[in-house]
Backbone as CSV, one residue per row, in Angstrom:
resi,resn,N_x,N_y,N_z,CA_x,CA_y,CA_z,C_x,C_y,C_z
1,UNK,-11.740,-20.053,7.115,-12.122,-18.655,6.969,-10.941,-17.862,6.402
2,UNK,-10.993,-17.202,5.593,-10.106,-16.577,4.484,-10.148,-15.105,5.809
3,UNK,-8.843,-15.031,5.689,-8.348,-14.072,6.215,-7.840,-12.049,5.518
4,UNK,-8.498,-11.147,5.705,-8.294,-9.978,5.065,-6.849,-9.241,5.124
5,UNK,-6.037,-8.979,4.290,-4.754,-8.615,4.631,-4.937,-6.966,5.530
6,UNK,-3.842,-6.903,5.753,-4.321,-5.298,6.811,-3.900,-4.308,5.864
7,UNK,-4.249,-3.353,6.195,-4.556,-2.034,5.695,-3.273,-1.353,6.252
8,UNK,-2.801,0.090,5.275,-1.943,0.590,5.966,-2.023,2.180,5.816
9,UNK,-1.110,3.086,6.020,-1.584,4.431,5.956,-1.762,4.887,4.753
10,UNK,-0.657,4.457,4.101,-0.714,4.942,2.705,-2.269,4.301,1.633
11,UNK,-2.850,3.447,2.338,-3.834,2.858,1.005,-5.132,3.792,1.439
12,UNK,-5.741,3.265,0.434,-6.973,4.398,-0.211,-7.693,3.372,0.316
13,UNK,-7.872,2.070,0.488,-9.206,1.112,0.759,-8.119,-0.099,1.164
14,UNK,-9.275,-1.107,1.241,-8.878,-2.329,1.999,-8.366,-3.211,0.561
15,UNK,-7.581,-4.048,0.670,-7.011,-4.956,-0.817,-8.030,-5.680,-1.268
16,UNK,-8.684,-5.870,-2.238,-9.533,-6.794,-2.829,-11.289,-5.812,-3.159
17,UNK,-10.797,-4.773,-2.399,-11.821,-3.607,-2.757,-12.124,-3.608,-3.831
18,UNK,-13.385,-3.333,-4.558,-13.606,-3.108,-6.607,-13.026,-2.059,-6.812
19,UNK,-12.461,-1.707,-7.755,-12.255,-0.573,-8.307,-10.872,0.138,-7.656
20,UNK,-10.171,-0.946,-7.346,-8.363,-0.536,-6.623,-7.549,-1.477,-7.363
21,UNK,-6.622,-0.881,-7.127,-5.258,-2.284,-7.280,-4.110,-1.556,-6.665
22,UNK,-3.129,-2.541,-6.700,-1.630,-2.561,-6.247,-1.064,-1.786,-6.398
23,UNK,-0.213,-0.533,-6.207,0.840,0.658,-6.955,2.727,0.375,-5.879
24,UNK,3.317,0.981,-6.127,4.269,1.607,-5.601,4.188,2.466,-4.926
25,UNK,5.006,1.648,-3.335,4.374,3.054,-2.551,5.411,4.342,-2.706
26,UNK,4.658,5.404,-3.195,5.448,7.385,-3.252,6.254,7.387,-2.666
27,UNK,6.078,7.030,-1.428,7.236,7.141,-0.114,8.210,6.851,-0.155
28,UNK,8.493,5.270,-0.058,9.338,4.671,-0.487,9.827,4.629,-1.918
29,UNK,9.444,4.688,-2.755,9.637,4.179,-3.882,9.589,2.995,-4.221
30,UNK,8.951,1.718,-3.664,8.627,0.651,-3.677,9.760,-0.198,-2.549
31,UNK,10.706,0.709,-2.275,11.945,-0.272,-1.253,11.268,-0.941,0.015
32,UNK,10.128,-0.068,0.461,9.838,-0.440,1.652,10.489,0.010,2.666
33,UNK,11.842,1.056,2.726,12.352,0.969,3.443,12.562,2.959,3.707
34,UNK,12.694,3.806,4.663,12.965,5.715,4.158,14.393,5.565,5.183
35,UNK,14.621,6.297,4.714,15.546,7.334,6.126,16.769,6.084,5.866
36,UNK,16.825,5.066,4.885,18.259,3.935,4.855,17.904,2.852,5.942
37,UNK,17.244,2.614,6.780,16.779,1.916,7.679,15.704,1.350,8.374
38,UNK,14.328,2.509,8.136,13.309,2.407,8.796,12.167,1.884,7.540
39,UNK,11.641,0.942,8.326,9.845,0.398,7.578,9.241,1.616,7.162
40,UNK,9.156,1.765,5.990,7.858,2.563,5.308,6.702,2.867,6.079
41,UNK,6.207,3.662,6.790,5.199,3.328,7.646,3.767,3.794,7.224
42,UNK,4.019,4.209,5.454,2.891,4.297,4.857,2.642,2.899,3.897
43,UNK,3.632,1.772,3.895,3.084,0.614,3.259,3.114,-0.387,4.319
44,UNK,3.638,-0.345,5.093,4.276,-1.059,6.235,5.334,-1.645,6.281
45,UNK,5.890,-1.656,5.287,7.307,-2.070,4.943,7.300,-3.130,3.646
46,UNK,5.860,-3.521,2.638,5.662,-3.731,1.741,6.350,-3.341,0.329
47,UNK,6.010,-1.932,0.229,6.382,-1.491,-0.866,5.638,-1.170,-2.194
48,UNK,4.245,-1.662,-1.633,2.784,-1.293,-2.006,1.698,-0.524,-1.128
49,UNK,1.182,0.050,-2.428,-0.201,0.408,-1.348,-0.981,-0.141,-2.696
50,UNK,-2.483,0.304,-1.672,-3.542,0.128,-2.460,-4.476,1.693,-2.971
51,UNK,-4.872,1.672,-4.039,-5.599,2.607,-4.294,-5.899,2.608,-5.494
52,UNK,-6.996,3.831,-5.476,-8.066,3.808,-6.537,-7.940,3.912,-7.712
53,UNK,-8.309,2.922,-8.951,-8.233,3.062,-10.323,-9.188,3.725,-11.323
54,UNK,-9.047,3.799,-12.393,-9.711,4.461,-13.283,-10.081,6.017,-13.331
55,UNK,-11.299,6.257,-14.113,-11.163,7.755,-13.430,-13.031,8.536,-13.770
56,UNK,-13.050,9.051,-13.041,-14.423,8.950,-12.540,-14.725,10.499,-12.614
């Protein structure tokens, strides 16, 4: 059974959603990391989120 990656504050939908993909998370700036020390706690310490493409 294929397992769903988790979700975090910063994403717009769940990963593999239609109509999303991968970005840099704002917050961080992709480090994953704010404040020189602490986990991103809008990617989770990734350095991605997910959210919505195109434009509608």
């Amino acid at each position: 059974m294929q397992q769903t990656p988790p979700t975090h504050p910063g994403d717009e939908a769940a990963p593999g959603t239609p109509g999303t993909g991968e970005d840099i998370c704002p917050r961080c700036r992709g480090s994953g990391i704010i404040d020189g020390d602490r986990e991103c706690p809008d990617c989770g310490g990734t350095g991605k989120i997910v959210e919505g493409i195109g434009g509608g």
